[in-house]
LOZA-928559 format. One record per residue (C-alpha): x, y, z. Coordinates in steps of 0.001 Angstrom, whole numbers, plus 500000, padded with zeros to 6 digits. Example, Ala and Ser with C-alpha at 12.3 -4.5 7.8 and 13.67 -1.06 7.14 Angstrom:
# LOZA-928559
512300495500507800513670498940507140
***
This chain:
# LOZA-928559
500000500000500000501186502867498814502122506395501669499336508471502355501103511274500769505025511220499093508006513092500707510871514266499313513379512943502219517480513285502575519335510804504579522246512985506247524862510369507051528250510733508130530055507956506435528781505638504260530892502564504861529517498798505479528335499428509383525128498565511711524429502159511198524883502488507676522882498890506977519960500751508709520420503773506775520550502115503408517475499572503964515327502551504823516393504508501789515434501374499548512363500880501143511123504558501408512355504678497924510269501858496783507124502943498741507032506178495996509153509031497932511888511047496763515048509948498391518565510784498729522075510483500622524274513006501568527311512361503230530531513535504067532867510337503298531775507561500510534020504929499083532167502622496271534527499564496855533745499678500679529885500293500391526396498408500295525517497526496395522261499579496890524542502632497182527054501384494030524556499806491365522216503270491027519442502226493321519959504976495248521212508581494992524166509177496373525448512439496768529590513340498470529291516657500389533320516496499839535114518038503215539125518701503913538214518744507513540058515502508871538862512168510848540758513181513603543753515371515304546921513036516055544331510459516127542889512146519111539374514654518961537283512121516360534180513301517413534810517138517334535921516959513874533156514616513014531105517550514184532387520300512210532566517884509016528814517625509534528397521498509570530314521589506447527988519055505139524968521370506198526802524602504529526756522670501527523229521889501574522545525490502168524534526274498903522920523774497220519078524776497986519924528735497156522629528856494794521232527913491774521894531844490235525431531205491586525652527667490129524889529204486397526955533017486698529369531524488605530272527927488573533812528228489764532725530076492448530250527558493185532560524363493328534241526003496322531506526436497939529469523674497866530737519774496176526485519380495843524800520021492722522126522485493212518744520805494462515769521890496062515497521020499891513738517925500956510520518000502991512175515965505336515894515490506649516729512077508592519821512736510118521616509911512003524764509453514554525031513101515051522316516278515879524694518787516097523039520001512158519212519859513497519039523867514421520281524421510619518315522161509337515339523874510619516363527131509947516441526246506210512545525421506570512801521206506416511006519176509009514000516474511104513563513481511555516365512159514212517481508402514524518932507435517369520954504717517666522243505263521366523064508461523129526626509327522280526455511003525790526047507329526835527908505347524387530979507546526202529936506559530010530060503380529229533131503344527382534787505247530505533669502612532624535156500150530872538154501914530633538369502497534236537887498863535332540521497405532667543139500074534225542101499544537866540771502521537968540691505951536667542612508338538463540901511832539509542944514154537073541731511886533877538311512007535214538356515867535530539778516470532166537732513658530731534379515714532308535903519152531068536583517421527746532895515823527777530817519155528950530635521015525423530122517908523627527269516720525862525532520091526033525882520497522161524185516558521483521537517854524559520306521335522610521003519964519185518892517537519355515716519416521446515282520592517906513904517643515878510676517378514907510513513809515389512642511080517301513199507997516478515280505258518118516268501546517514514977499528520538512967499962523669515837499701525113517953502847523492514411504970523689514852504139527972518670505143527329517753508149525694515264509234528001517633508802530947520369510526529343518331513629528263515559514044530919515518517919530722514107517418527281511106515750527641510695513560524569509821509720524356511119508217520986509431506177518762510710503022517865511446501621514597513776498662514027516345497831511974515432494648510052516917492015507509515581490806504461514782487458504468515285486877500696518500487574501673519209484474503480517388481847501237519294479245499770519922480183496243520566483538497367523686482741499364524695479976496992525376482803494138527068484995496466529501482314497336529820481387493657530909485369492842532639485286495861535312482963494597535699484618491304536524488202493117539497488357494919537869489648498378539177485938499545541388483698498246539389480345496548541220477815499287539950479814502202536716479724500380536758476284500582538126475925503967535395477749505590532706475735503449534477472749504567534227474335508128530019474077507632530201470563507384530369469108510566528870470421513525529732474113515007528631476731517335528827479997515516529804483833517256529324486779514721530764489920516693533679492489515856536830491816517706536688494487520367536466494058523975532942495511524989531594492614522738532725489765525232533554487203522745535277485266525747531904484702527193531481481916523491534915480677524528533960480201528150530698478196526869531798475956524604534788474704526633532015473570529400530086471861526454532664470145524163531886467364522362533761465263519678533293466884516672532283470252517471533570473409517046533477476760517510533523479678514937534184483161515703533485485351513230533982489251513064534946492479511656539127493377512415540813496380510929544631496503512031544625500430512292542619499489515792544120499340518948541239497075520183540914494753518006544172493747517665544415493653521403541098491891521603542596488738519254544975488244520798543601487891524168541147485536523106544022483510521230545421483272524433542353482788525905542015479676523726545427478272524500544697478695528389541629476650528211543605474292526144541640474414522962543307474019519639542898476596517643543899478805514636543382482245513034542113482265508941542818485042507294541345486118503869544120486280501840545770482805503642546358479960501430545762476490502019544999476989505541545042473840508397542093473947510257541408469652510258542828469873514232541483473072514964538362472955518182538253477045517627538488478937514387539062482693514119537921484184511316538803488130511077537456490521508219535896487652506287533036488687503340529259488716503979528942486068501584530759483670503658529031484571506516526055484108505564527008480524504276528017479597508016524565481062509611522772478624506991524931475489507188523054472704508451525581471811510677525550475094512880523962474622515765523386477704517204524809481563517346526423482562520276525522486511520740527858487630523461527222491777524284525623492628527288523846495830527112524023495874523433521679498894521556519594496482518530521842493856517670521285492634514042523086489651514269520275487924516151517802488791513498520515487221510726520631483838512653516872484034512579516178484856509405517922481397508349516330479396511516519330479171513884518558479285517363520179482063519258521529482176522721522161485790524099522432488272527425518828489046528626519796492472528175519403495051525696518378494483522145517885491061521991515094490818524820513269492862521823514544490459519118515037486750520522511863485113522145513320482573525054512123479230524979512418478896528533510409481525528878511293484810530354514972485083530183515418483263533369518944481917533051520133478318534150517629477183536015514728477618533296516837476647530377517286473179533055513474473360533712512809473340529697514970470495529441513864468635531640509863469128530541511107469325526613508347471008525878507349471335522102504868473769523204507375476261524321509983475745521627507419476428518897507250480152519950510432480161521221513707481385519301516365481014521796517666481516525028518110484665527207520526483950529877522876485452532630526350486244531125527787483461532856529486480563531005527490478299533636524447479495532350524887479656528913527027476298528751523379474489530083521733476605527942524118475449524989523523471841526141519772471894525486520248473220522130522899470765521274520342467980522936517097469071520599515598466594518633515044467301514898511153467979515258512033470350517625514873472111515912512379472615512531509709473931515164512464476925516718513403477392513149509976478073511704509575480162514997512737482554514269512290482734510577508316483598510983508998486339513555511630488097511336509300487690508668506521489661510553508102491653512758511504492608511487511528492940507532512733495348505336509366495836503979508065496491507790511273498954508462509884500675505263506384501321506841507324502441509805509650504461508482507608505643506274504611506770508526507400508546511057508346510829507827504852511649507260505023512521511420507879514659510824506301516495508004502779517249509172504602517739512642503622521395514605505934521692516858507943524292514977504520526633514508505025528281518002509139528570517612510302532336517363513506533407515507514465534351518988514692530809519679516853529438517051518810532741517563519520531554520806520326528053518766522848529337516826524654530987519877524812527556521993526247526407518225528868528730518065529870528627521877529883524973522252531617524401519034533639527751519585534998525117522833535889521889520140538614523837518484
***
């Protein structure tokens, strides 16, 4: 069914790489797209060989608001310069929506302006990652639509936290120059974002987050969830991106094969990157408590070698691995003829989608291991279900939205015991998963119920998982909801009542706070 009425709606997003974020942003576009509205991308940093094919094949419009502001300052300050990259961003939206004269008398002039081709604004902005452009946004006459994937406000507490504890502590000159550091930069995502129209977040769980970071404003978010496309994740599907996986050379053909070869006996599977706040050692911890002869464990996940954590995070669960005395060995993409016949645990860093997406649907995989605690969504869970795996996770955060526990409730040990001992079909049928503790105890018994299912009852959790992503958590029902929160933003009032004193005042807390950044 068609919108009640069609929007012209820009997606302002910072980079355009292969994230969470950027998965959510594209999927929306395509399905807002497809549902009849005018849609577009702006961003600040776009690289076609490191992007989603939506964004690369001319499905969607694209557009590089081109910026010689840097990442970073001596790879310190990423999110003050992230800040001012998006204000050049907005600048060059401004250019573009009044400069068409300019464009035509004075194209030279023009290019230096603004890397945009001249456009007429959109009736509604979505703007993602960072407010700090809302107030401009608004003062060029568009309607904002804010997604929220987690407070940055919080995504920094929790960060310091972890910090902290991994140091033994934080000492009280690093926490006042962290707070001094954190003030501006708290205050600016606080009034920044007061100013959207509509706001939108990716779990109950973030909306509670956001709410508790930001009480002085006084706004509940929607929620609208990220999904997966099931047609994804069908059989044929994955079978011809394996096939033009191994005439690319993303991987080299024997590691292609290894990791096939790797789906044919039975495995537990983790899909996380390697940093430390994802608690892959939790998997490790599990599946030495439930070995068996013959199965292993995968663990799968993005690496980049410029960062600090995840090389540091490898290599503590290699050693990890050796302390538990499990055999294992690292694959690389570009390795050839790699050993893994011995191996009990198998890392697999930076490996394709294609690939991954093979393991989730192998037959042989028994189950996905989904370690974070706390984490915002998760789409990883929703992956797993989409091809009928069972997933075990933390009762916490995204996936008590996502997984649906067959023990019922989340309890931990002793009702993943209970269900095993009753082996009720009743409960599987509905059930996806478990939610436990994040204890190895309890997600080793867990693990051993899974591992223990009989085939009717496997087929009758897989039907469960792949029917509730089907209803719940497709692309088709992102691009509804979506949809109708775009309509919100655009018939939205809130703005009728604001003065030009008021965003006045805006653009004063703009300059001050980023007047502080630099």
């Amino acid at each position: 069914m068609p919108p009640r009425s069609l929007a012209r709606v820009a997606f302002i997003h910072p980079d355009l790489g292969i994230g969470g974020a950027e998965r959510l942003v594209v999927d929306a576009a395509v399905q807002l797209q497809a549902l009849g509205h005018d849609v577009r991308i702006i961003t600040s940093h776009f690289d076609p060989n490191r992007a989603f094919e939506a964004t690369t094949s001319g499905t969607l419009r694209v557009q590089l608001a081109k910026t010689y502001i840097p990442r970073s300052v001596l790879h310190m300050l990423h999110l003050p310069m992230a800040i001012l990259q998006q204000l050049s961003l907005v600048g060059q939206v401004f250019v573009a929506a009044h400069g068409r004269l300019l464009h035509d008398v004075a194209p030279g002039v023009y290019a230096v302006l603004s890397s945009l081709p001249p456009s007429e604004l959109p009736d509604v902005f979505v703007v993602d990652q960072l407010p700090t452009a809302i107030p401009l946004l608004r003062i060029l006459g568009a309607r904002v639509l804010y997604y929220c994937h987690f407070p940055d406000k919080e995504i920094s507490n929790s960060l310091a936290e972890q910090r902290a504890r991994e140091g033994g502590g934080s000492s009280w000159l690093k926490s006042q120059l962290r707070a001094a550091y954190r003030m501006p930069l708290d205050l600016l995502e606080e009034v920044t974002t007061a100013f959207s129209d509509i706001v939108v977040a990716n779990s109950n769980f973030t909306a509670a987050r956001f709410v508790r970071a930001f009480p002085r404003l006084r706004m509940q978010p929607s929620v609208v969830y990220p999904a997966v496309d099931p047609e994804a994740y069908e059989p044929a599907h994955i079978e011809q991106e394996v096939a033009a996986l191994e005439h690319s050379a993303a991987c080299e053909p024997s590691v292609v094969a290894c990791v096939l070869r790797l789906a044919e006996q039975p495995f537990l599977l983790s899909i996380n990157r390697f940093e430390a706040k994802k608690n892959v050692a939790l998997a490790l911890d599990t599946y030495a408590r439930v070995q068996r002869p013959g199965l292993r464990l995968v663990l799968v996940g993005g690496y980049d070698t410029r960062v600090r954590d995840n090389i540091d995070t490898l290599d503590a669960l290699r050693s990890q691995a050796a302390g538990l005395g499990l055999k294992h060995v690292v694959v690389w993409p570009t390795d050839r003829a790699p050993d893994v016949a011995d191996a009990q645990v198998v890392f697999l860093p930076s490996f394709p989608g294609a690939l991954l997406h093979a393991l989730l649907a192998s037959p042989e995989a028994r189950a996905l291991l989904y370690t974070p605690t706390d984490e915002h969504f998760g789409i990883v869970p929703l992956e797993a279900m989409a091809v009928g795996l069972p997933v075990i996770a933390t009762n916490t955060g995204g996936p008590l939205e996502t997984v649906v526990d067959c023990a019922g409730g989340g309890g931990g040990p002793a009702a993943a015991a209970a269900a095993a001992d009753a082996a009720d079909a009743a409960d599987a049928a509905a059930g996806t998963g478990y939610l436990c503790p994040a204890s190895a105890q309890a997600w080793a018994e867990a693990a051993q119920h899974v591992l223990d299912w009989d085939a009717g009852t496997r087929a009758r959790v897989s039907d469960a998982a792949r029917r509730r992503v089907r209803d719940h958590f497709s692309v088709e029902a992102l691009g509804r909801a979506m949809s109708e929160q775009v309509e919100a933003a655009r018939v939205c009032t809130t703005g009728s009542a604001t003065t030009l004193l008021r965003y006045i005042i805006a653009l004063v807390i703009l300059f001050i706070a980023t007047s502080m950044l630099i």
